[in-house]
TORKOL-4160 file (C-alpha; in steps of 0.2 Angstrom, whole numbers, padded with zeros to 4 digits, m for minus):
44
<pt num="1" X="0000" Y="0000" Z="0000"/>
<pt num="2" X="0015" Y="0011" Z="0005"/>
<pt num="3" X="0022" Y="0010" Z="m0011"/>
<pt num="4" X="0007" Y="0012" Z="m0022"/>
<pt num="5" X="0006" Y="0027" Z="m0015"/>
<pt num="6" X="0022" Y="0033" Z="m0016"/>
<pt num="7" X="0020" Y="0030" Z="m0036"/>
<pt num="8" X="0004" Y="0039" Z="m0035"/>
<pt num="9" X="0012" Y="0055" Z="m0027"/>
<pt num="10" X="0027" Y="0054" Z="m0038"/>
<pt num="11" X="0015" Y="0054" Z="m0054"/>
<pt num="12" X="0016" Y="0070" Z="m0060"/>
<pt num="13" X="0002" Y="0069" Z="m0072"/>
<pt num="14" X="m0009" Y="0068" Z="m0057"/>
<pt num="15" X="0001" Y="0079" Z="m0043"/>
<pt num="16" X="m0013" Y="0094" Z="m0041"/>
<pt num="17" X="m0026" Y="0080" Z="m0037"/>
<pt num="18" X="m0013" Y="0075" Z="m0022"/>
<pt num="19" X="m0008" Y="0090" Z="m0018"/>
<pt num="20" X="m0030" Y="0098" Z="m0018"/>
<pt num="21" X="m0033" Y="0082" Z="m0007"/>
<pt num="22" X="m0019" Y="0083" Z="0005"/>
<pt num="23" X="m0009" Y="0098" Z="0005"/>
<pt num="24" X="0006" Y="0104" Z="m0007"/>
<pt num="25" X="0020" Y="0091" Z="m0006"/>
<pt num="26" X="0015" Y="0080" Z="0007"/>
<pt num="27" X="0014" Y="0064" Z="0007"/>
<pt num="28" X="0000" Y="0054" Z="0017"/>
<pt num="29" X="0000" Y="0040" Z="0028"/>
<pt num="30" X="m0012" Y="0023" Z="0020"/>
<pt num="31" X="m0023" Y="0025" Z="0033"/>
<pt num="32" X="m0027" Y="0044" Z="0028"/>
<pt num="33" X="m0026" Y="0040" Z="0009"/>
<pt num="34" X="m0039" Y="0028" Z="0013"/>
<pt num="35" X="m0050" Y="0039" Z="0023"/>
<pt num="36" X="m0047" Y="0053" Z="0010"/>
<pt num="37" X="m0052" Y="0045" Z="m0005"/>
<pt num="38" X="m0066" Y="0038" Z="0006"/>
<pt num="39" X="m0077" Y="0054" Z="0010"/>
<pt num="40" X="m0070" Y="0062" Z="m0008"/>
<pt num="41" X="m0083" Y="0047" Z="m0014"/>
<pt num="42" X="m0096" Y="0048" Z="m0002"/>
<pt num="43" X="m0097" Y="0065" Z="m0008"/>
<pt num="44" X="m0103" Y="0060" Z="m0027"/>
């Protein structure tokens, strides 16, 4: 999980979306990826 994340973050294609859900440039822990991406789909 750790490393699909840390390819994720690298990807600069899809940067801004990283950056819009968890601040410029920092890199998030699984557990608040997981909750992130969680209530960014609740929301749809």
């Amino acid at each position: 999980m750790e490393k699909a994340i840390m390819i994720g973050f690298l990807n600069k294609e899809t940067r801004s979306k990283w950056d819009g859900l968890f601040g410029s440039g920092r890199l998030p822990s699984p557990k608040e990826f997981i909750a992130a991406l969680s209530l960014k789909v609740a929301k749809r």
